[in-house]
C-alpha positions as CSV (number, residue, x, y, z in Angstrom):
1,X,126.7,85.7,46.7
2,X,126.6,88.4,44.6
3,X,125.1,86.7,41.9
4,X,122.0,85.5,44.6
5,X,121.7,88.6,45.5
6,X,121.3,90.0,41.8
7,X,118.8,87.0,41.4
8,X,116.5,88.2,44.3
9,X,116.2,91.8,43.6
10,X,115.3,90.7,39.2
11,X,112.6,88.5,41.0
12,X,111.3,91.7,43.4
13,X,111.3,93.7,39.7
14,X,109.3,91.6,37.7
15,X,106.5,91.4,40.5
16,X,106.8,95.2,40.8
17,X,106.8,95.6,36.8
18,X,103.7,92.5,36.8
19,X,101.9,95.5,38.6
20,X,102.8,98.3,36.8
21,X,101.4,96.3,33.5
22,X,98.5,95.5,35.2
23,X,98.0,98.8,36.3
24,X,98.5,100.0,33.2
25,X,95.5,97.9,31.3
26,X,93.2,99.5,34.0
27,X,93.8,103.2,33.4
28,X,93.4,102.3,29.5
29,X,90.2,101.2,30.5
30,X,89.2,103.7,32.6
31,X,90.2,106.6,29.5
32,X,88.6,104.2,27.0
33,X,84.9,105.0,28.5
34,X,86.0,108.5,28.1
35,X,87.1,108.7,24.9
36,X,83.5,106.8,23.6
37,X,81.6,109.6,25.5
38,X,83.8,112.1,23.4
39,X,83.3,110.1,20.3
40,X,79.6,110.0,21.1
41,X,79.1,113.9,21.9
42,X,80.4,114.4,18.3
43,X,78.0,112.2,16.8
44,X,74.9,113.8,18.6
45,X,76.3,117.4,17.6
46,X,76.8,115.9,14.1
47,X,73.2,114.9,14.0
48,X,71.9,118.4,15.2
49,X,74.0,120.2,13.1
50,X,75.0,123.0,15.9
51,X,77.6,123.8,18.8
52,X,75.4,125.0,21.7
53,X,77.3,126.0,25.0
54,X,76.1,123.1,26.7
55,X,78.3,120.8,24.3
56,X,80.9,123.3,24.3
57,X,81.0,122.9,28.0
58,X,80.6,119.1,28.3
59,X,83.6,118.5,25.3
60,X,85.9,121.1,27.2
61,X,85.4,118.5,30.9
62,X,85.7,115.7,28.7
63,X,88.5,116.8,26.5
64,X,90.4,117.5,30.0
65,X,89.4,114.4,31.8
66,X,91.0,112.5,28.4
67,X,94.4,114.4,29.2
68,X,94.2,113.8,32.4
69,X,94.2,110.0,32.1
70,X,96.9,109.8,29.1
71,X,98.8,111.7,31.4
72,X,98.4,108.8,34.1
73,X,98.8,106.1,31.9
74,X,102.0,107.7,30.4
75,X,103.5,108.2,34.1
76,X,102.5,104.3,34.9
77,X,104.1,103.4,31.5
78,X,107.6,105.5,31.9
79,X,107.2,103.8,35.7
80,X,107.4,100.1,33.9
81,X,110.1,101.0,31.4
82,X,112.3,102.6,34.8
83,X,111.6,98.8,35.9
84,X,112.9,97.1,32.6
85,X,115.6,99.4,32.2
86,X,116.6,98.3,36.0
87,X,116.1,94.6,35.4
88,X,118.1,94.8,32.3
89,X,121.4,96.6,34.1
90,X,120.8,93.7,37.1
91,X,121.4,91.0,34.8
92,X,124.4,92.4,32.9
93,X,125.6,93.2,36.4
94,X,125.3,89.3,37.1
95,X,127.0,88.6,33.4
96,X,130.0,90.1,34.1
97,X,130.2,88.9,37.8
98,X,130.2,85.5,36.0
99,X,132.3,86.1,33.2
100,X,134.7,87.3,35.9
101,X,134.0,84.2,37.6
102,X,134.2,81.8,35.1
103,X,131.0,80.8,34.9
104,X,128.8,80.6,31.4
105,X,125.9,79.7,30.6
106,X,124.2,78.2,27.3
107,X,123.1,80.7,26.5
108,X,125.8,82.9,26.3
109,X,129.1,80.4,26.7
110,X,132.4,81.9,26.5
111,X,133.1,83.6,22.5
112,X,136.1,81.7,21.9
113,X,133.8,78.4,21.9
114,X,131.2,80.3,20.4
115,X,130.1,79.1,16.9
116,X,129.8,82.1,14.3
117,X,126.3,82.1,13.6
118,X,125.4,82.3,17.5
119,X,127.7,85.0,18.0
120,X,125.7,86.9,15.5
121,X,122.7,85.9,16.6
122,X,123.4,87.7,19.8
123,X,124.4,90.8,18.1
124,X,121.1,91.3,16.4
125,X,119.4,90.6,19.4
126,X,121.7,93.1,21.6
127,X,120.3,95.4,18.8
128,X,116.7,94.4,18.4
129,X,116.5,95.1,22.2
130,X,118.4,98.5,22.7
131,X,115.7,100.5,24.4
132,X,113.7,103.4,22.7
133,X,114.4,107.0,23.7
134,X,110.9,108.1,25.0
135,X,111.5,111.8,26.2
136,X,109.2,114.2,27.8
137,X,107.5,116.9,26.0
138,X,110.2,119.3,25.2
139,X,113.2,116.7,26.6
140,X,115.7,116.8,24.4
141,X,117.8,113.3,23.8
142,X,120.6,112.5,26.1
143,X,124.3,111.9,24.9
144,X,124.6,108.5,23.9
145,X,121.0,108.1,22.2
146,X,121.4,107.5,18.6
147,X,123.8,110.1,17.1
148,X,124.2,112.2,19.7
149,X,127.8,111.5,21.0
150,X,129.1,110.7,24.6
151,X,129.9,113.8,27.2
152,X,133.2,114.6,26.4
153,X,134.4,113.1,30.1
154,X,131.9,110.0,30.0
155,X,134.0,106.8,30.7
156,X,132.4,103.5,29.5
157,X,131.7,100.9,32.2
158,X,132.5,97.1,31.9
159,X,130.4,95.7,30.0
160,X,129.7,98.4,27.7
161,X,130.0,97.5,24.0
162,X,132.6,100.5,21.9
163,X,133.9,100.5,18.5
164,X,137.7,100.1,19.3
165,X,140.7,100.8,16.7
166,X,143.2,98.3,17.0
167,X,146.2,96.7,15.4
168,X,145.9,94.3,12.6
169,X,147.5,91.2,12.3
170,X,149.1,92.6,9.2
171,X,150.3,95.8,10.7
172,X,147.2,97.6,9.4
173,X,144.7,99.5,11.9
174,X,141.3,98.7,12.0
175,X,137.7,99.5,13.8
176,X,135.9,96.5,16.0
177,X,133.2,95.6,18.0
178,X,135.0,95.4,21.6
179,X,133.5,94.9,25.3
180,X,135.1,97.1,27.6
181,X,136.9,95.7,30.8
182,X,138.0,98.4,32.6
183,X,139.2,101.8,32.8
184,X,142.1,103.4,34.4
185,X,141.7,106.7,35.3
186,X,145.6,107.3,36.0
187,X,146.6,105.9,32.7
188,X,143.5,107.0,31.0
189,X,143.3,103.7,29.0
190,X,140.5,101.4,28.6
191,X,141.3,97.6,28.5
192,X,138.6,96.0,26.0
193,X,138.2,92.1,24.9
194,X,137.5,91.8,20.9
195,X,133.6,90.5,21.0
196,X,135.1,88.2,18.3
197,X,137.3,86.2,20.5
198,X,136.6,87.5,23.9
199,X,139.3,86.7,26.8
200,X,141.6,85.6,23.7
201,X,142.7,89.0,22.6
202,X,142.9,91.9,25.1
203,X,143.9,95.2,23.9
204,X,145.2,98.5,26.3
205,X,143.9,101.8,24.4
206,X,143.8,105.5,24.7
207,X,140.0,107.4,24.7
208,X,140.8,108.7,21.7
209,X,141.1,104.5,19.8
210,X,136.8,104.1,22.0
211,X,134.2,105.2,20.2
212,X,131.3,104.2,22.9
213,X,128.1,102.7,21.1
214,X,124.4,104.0,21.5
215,X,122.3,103.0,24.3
216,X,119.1,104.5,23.4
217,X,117.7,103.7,19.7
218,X,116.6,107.6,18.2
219,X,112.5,107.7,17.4
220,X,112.7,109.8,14.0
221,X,109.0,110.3,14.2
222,X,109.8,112.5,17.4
223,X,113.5,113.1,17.5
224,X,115.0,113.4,13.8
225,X,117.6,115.7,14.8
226,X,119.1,112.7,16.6
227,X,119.6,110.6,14.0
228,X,122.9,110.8,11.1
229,X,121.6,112.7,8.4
230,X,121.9,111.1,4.5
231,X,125.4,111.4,3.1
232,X,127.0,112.0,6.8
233,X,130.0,109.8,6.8
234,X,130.1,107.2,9.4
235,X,131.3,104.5,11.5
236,X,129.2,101.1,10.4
237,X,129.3,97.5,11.0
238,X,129.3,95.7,8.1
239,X,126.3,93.1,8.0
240,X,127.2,89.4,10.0
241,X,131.3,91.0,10.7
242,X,132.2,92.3,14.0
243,X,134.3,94.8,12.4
244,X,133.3,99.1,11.5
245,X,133.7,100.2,7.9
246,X,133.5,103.4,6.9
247,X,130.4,104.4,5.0
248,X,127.9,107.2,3.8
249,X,124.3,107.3,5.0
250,X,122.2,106.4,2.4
251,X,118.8,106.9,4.1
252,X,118.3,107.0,7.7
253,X,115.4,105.0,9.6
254,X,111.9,106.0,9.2
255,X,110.2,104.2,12.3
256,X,111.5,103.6,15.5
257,X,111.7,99.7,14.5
258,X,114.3,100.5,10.8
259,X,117.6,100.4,10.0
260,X,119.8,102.7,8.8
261,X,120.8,102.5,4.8
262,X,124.4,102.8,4.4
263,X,126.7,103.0,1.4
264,X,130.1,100.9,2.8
265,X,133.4,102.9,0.7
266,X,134.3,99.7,-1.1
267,X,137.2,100.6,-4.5
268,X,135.5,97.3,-5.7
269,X,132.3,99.0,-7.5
270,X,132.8,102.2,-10.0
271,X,131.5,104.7,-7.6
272,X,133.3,103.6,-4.4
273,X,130.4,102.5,-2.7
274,X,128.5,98.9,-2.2
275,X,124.9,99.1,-2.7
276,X,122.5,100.0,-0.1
277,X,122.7,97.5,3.1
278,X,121.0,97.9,6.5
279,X,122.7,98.4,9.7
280,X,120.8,98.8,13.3
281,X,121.5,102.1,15.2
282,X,123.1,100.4,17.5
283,X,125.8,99.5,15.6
284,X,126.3,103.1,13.5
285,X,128.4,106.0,15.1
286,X,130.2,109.3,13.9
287,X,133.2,108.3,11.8
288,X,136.6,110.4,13.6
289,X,138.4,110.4,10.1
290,X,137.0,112.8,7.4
291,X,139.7,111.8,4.8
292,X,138.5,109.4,2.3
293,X,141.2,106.1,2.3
């Protein structure tokens, strides 16, 4: 029932957010005749070589008639990323329900069937997909939104990917890509399944062995103070792995689309370091242990 219900309201979205886009297209047009009467005011004062106060006038309505409609466009846009963000948290809703249930589809069937190079797959895509942090003038990013870390009482949700440290088969302790189950508040454990070999192997851990992963990508054109800095040691995992390594940042992304640059500790090279390899934001966070292994 619940998963019907789920279904139904993703449907009402996507009409609303059909709207919204369509919406959008017609303020665009709407500022674009604007913006060719700007464009064409220049050209005529260009030609005649002088500012009178009639064009001074005129540039000033036109200049605020062009802020005006960016303004309503922006509001329309933030409106149809409210929507996606909304129809994105539905259908995770309706994963787990069926998880819980037992029912998989193909998908997404259940990891422990999974071949490698699917599970993979989804991992980029989780990380292609991780919505852009698009703040207001002056907004400053939210905990959880590239580097900045969670609220010191934030408590992941099922579903949630973390970076979990665990017990090794050979005794050793290590970080890995987990999905959180549930929480218990009078323990104050999480129990998380290993993304590797989900249902498999469940593990019981403190808050201090979760290290919850971003859910906004950083824009460094806008936000750079929300990204790791170069050399700032981190938590990163290592390319087609489901397991964190430690490493230094060797650049940080440029665009909103880039990767970090990291240099994974490694004894195996001279300087302790492999060479340069990309890692998505989503999958970098602040490394808990300062003491090089």
């Amino acid at each position: 029932m619940a998963l019907v219900s789920a279904d139904s309201r993703i449907a009402e979205l996507l009409g609303e957010l059909h709207q919204l886009i369509k919406q959008t297209q017609e303020e665009r047009s709407r500022s674009e005749h604007n913006l060719l009467n700007i464009q064409k005011t220049h050209e005529r004062m260009q030609t005649e070589n002088k500012i009178s106060p009639y064009y001074r006038t005129k540039l000033r309505g036109l200049y605020t008639t062009a802020k005006a409609d960016a303004e309503a466009e922006c509001n329309v846009l933030r409106r149809a990323l409210d929507k996606i963000a909304e129809i994105k948290s539905l259908l995770e809703e309706r994963r787990i329900a069926a998880k819980i249930a037992g029912i998989y589809s193909e998908a997404e069937p259940p990891r422990k069937t999974m071949r490698r190079g699917v599970l993979m797959t989804l991992l980029q895509q989780s990380a292609m997909t991780l919505p852009l942090w698009i703040g207001k003038p002056g907004e400053k990013p939210p905990p959880l939104c590239g580097a900045v870390p969670a609220a010191g009482d934030y408590v992941a949700k099922p579903g949630d990917k973390v970076a979990a440290r665990v017990k090794a088969l050979e005794g050793d302790e290590q970080w890995i890509l987990a999905e959180v189950v549930s929480y218990s508040h009078a323990a104050n454990k999480y129990e998380v399944d290993d993304i590797d070999e989900e249902g498999k192997e469940r593990h019981t851990l403190s808050r201090r062995r979760i290290i919850p992963l971003p859910q906004w990508k950083t824009n460094p054109e806008t936000d750079p103070e929300a990204l790791f800095h170069k050399e700032q040691l981190v938590l990163a995992l290592y390319p087609q792995t489901t397991c964190f390594y430690r490493a230094l940042i060797h650049a940080p992304p440029q665009r909103p689309q880039d990767d970090y640059s990291v240099l994974f500790e490694d004894t195996s090279y001279a300087d302790g370091y492999s060479p340069p390899l990309n890692v998505a934001q989503r999958y970098v966070v602040a490394c808990k242990e300062t003491k090089k292994k």
